[in-house]
Backbone bond lengths (Angstrom), bond angles and torsions (degrees), N, CA, C in turn:
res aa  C-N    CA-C-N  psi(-1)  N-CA   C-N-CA  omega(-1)  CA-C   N-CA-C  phi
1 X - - - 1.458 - - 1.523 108.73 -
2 X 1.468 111.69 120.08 1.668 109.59 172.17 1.827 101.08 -87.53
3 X 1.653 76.18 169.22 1.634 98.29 -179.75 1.190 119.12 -67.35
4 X 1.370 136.81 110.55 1.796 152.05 153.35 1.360 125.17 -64.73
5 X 1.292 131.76 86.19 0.891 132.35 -151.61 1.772 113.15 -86.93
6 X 1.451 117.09 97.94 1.614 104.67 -146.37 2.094 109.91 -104.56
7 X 1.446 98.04 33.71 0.955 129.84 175.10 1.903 131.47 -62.81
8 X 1.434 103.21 -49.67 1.489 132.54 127.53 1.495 121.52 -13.12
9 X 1.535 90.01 -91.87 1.810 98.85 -169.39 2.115 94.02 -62.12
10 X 1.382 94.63 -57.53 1.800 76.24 -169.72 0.893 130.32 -84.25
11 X 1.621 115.43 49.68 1.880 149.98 143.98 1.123 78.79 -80.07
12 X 1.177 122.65 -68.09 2.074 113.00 -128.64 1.468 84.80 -94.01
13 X 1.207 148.14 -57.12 1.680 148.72 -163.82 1.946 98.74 -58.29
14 X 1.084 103.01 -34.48 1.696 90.45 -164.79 1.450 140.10 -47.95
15 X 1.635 96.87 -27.33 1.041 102.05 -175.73 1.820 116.05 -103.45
16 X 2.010 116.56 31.94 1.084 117.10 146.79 1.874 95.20 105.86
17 X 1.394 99.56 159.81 1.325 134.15 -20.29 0.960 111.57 -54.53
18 X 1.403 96.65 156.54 2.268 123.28 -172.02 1.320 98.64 -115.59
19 X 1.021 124.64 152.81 1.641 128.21 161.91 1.272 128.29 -84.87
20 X 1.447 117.74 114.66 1.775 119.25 176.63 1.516 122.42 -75.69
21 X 1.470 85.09 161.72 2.002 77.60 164.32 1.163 124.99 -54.10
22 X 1.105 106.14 -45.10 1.875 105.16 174.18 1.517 136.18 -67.64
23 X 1.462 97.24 0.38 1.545 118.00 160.75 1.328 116.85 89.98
24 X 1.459 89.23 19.73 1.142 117.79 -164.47 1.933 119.32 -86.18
25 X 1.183 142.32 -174.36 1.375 120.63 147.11 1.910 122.85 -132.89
26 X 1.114 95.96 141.38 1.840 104.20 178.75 1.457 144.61 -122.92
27 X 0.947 137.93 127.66 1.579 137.16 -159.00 1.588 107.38 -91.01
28 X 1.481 112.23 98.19 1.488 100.12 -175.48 1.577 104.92 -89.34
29 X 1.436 111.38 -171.68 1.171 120.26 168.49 1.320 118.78 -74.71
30 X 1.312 113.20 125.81 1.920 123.31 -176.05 1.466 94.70 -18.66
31 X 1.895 107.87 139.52 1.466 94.97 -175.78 1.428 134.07 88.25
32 X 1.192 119.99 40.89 1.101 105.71 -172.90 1.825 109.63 -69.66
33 X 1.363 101.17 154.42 1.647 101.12 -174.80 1.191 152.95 16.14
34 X 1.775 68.28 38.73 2.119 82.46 179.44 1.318 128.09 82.13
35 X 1.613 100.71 14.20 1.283 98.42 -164.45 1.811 108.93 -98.11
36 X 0.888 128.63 11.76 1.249 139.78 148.92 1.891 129.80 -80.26
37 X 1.245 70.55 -23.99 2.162 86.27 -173.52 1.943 105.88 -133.71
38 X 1.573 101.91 57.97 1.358 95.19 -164.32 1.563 101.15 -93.83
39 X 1.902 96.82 147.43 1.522 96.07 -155.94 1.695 98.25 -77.47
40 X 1.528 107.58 171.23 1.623 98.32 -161.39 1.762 104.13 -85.33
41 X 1.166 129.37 27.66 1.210 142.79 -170.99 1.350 89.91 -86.02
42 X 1.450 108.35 -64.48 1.585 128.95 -154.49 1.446 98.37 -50.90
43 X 1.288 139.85 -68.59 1.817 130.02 170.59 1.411 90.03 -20.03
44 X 1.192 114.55 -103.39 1.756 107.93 -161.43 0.878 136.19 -55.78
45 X 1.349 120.21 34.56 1.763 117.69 175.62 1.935 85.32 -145.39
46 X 1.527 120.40 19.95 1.359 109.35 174.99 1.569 105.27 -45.76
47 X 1.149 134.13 -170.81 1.977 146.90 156.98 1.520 79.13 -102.96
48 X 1.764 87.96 139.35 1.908 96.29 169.85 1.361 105.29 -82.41
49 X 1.012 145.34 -2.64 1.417 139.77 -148.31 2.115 82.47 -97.73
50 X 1.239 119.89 -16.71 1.329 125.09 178.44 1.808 104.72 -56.65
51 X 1.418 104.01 122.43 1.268 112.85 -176.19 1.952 109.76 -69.88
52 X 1.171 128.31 139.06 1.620 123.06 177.21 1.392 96.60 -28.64
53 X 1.401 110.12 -178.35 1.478 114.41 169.99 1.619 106.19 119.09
54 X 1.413 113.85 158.76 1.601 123.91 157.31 1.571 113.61 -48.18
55 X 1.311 128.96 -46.81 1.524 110.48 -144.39 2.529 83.37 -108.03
56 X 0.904 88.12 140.36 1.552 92.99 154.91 1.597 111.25 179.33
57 X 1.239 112.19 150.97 1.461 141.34 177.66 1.189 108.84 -62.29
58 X 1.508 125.77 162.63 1.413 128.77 -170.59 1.402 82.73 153.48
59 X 1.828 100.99 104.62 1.551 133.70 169.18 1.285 113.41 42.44
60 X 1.448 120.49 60.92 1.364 142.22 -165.74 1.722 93.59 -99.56
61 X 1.449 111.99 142.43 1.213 106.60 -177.14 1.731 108.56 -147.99
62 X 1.637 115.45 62.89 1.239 137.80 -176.42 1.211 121.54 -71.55
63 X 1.376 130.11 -4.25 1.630 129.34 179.38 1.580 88.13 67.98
64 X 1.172 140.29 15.72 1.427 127.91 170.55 2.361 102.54 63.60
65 X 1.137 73.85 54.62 1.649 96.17 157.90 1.410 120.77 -90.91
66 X 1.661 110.54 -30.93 1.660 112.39 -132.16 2.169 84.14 -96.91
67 X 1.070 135.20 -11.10 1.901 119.94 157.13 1.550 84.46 -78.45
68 X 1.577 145.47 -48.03 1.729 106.00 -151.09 1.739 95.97 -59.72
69 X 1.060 125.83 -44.64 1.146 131.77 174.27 1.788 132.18 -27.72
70 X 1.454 91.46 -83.51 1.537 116.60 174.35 1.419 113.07 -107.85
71 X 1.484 154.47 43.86 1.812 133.16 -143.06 1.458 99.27 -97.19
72 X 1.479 133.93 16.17 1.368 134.13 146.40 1.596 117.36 -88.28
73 X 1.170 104.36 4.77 1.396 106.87 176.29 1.469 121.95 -132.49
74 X 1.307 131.70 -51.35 1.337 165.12 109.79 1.565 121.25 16.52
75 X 1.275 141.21 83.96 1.612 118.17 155.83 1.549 96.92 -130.09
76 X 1.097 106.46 -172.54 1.596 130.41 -170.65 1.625 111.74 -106.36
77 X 0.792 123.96 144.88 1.742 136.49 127.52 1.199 126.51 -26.94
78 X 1.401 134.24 126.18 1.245 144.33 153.38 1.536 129.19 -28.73
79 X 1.549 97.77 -56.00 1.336 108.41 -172.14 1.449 135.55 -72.34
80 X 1.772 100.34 -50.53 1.433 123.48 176.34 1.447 90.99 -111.42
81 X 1.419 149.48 -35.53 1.430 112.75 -153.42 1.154 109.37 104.12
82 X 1.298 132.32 -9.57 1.519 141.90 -169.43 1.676 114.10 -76.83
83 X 1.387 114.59 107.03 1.388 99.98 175.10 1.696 122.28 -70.87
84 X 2.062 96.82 168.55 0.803 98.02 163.17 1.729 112.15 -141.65
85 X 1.252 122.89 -135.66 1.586 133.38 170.94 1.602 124.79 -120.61
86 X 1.318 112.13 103.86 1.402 114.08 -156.34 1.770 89.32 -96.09
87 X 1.115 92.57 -32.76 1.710 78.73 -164.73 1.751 94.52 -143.32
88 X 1.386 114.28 126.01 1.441 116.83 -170.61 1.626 107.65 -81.92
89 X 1.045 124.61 133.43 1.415 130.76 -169.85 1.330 111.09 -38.32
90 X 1.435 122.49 126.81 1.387 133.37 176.26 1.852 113.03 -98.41
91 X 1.113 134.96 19.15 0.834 132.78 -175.29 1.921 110.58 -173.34
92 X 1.670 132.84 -179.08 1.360 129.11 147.59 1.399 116.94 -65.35
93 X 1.290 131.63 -26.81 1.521 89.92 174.25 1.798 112.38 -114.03
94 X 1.105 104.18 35.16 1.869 110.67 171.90 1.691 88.62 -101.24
95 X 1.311 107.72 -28.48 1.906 114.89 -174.84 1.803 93.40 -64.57
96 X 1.093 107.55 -25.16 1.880 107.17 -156.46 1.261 93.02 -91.58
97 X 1.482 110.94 -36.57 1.497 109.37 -160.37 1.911 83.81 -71.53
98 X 1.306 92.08 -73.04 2.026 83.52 -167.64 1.669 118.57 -33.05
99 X 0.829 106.22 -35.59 1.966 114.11 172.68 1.721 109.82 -62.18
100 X 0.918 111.35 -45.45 1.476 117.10 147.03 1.246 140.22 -30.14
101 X 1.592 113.47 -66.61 1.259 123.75 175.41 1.485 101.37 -69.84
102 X 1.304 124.48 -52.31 1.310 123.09 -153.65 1.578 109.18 -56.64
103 X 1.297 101.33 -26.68 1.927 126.10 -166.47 1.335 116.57 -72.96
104 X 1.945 108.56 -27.25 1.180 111.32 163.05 1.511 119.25 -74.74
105 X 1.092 123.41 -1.71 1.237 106.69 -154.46 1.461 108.00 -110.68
106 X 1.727 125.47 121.51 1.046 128.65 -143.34 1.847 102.15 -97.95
107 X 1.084 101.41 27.32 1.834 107.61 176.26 1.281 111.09 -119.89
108 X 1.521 119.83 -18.19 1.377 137.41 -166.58 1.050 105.09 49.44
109 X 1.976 121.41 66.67 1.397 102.23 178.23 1.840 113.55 -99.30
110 X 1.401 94.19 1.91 1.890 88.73 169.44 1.704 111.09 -77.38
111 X 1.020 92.91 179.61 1.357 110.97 -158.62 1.940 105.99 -160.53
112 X 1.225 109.87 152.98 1.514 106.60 -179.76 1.500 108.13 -140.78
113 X 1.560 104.16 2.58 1.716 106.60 179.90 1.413 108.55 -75.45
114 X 1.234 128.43 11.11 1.702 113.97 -172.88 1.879 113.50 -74.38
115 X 0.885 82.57 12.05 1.837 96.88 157.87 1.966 122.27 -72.89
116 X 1.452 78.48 -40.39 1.450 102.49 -166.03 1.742 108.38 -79.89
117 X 1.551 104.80 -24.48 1.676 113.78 -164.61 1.676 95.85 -104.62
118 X 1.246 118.07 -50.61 1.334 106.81 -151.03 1.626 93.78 -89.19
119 X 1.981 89.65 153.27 1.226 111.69 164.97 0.935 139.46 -97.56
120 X 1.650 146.64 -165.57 1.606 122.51 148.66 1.672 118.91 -95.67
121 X 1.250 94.50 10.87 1.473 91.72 163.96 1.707 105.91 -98.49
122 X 0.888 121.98 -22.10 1.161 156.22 176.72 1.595 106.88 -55.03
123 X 0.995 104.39 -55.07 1.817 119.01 -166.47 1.807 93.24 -88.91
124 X 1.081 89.55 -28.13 2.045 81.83 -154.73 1.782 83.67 -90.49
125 X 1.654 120.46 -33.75 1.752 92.90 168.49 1.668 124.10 -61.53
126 X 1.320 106.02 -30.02 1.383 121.29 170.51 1.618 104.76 -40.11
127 X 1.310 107.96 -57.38 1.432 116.07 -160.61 2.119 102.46 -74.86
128 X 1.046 91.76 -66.35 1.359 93.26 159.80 1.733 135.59 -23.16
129 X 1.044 116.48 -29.31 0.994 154.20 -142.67 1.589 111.44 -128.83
130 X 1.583 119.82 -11.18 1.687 110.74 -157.04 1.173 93.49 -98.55
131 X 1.657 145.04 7.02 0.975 121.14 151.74 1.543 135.89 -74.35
132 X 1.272 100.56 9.76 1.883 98.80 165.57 1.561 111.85 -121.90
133 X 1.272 109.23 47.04 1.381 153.94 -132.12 1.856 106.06 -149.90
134 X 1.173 89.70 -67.25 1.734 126.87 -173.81 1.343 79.64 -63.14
135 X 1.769 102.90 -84.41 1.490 110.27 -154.12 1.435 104.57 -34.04
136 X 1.517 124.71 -58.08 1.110 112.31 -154.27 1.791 127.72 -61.98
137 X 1.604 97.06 -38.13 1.290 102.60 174.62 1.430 120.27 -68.81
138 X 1.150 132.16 -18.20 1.422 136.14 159.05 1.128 116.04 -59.99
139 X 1.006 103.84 -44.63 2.033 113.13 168.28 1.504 110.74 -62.45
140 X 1.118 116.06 -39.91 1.497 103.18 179.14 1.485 100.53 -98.32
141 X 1.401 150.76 -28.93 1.036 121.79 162.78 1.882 132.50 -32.99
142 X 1.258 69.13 -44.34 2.198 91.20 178.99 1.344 113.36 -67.45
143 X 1.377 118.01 -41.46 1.502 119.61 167.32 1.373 119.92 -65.46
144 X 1.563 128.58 -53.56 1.419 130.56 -163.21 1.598 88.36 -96.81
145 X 1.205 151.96 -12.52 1.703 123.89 -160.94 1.749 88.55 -94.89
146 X 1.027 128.84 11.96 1.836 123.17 -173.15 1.932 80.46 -127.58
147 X 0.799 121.67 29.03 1.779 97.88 -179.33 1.279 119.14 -120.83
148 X 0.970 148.23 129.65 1.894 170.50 -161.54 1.779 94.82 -40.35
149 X 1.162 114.29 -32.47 1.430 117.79 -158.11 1.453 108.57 -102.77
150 X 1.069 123.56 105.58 1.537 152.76 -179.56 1.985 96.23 -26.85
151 X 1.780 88.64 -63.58 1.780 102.50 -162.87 2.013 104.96 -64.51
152 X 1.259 90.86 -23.86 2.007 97.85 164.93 1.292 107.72 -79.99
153 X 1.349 153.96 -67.17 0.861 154.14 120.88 2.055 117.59 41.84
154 X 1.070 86.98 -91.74 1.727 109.19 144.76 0.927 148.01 -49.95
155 X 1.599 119.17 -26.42 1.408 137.83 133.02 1.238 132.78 -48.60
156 X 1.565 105.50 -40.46 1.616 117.39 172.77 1.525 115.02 -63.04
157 X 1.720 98.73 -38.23 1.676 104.18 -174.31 1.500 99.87 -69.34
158 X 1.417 121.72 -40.25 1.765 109.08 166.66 1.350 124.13 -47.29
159 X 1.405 125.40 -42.66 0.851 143.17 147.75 1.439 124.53 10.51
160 X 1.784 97.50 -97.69 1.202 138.44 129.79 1.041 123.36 14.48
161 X 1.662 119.35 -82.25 1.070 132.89 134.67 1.480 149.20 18.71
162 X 1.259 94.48 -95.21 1.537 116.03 150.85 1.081 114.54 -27.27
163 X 1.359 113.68 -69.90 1.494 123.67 -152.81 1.589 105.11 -68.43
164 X 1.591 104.77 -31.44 1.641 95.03 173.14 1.495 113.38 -86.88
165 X 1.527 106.32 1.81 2.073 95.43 175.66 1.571 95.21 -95.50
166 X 1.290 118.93 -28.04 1.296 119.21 168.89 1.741 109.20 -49.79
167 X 0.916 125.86 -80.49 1.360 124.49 171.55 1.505 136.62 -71.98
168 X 1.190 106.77 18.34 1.641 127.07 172.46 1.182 103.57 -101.50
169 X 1.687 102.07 -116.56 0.998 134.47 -152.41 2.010 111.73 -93.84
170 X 1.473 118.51 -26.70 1.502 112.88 162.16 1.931 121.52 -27.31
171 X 1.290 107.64 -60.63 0.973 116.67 -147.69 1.858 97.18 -68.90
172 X 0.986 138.24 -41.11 1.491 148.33 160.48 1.765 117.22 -57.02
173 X 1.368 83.40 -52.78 2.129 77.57 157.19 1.552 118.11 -77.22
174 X 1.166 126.21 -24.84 1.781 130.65 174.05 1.664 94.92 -54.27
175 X 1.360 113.81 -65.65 1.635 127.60 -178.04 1.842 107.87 -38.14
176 X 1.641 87.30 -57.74 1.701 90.74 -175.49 1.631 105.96 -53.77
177 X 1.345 126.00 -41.95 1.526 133.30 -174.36 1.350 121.79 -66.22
178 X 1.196 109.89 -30.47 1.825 135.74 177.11 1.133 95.84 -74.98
179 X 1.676 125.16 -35.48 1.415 109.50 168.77 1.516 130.25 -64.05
180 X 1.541 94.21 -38.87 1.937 120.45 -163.54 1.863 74.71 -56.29
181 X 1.302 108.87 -54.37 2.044 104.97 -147.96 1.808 97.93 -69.48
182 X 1.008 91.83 -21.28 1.912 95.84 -177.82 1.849 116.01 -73.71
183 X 1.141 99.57 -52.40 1.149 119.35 -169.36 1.859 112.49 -100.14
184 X 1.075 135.84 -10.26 0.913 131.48 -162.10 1.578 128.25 66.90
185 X 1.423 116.77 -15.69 1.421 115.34 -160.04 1.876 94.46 -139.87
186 X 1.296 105.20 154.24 1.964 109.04 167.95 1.604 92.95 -66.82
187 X 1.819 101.21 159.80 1.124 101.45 -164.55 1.376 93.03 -99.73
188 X 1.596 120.35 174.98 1.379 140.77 -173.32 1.991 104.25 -95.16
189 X 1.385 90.42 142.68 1.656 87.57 174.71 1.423 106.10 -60.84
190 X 1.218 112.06 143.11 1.579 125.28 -176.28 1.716 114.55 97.81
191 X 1.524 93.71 -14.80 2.209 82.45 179.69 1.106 120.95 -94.86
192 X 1.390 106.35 138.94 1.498 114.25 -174.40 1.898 102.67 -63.58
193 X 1.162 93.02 140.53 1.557 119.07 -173.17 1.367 97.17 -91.20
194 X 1.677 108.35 173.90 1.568 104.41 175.56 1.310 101.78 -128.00
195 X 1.444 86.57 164.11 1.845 96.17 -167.49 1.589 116.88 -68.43
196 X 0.909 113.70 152.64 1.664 110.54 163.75 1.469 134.19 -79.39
């Protein structure tokens, strides 16, 4: 999988309709949650479990809206419930869905500048690094896929998830992204990518 750079559409999508939990659609106010004017706090308090990329979470506090929303992109935290970005939008409407989730969330803890923060040393410690990553989502798969509660349940399958973009397809889109931060631009069929 090459790099999609979904930066574009969620200029032009942001300002609605967004998609609700109820499957519904809504016109927020220009901006949804700050994610155009994010305060410079928000980089450093991202959740690491946030995959590289433009869009990631940092002290998001959605009542676990943000999978009815986006759940190819979207899971939660263990602790509080706090989302984050498992998988950065591969297409316009995973871009709609994340504009969505982020819109519910009344702390504005998404953010879409991680263009602006991350490096490639940056990305490749990330990568380096995704086995306590692994651990964790295995751990919560095992906890929430045995549990009474439907929305845990569903969490686990995010979970899940992960663990197969973790070992799929991440590591070839990380490359494609190492390019976007290198080069300024997605790369062209035929360019050599960089290593991780």
């Amino acid at each position: 999988m090459s790099y999609w750079d979904p930066m574009p559409d969620a200029r032009e999508l942001e300002g609605g309709p967004l998609p609700d939990p109820e499957g519904g659609t809504w016109t927020p106010a220009p901006s949804p949650c700050g994610l155009w004017s994010p305060s410079p706090d928000r980089w450093e308090n991202r959740d690491w479990r946030n995959v590289p990329g433009p869009f990631y979470g940092a002290g998001t506090d959605n009542c676990w809206m943000g999978r009815e929303i986006a759940p190819a992109n979207v899971l939660y935290e263990d602790e509080w419930g706090a989302e984050f970005v498992y998988r950065q939008p591969r297409n316009r409407s995973e871009t709609l869905a994340v504009l969505g989730a982020a819109a519910q969330d009344p702390y504005g803890g998404y953010a879409c500048d991680g263009d602006d923060h991350w490096t490639p040393e940056q990305v490749r410690e990330w990568w380096r690094d995704r086995g306590r990553v692994r651990e964790w989502a295995v751990a919560l798969d095992r906890l929430w896929s045995a549990s009474r509660r439907a929305d845990e349940r569903d969490a686990a399958g995010g979970a899940r998830a992960y663990l197969a973009h973790i070992d799929g397809d991440l590591g070839p889109w990380l490359r494609g992204y190492l390019f976007r931060l290198q080069e300024g631009r997605t790369a062209r069929q035929g360019e050599t990518l960089p290593d991780l």
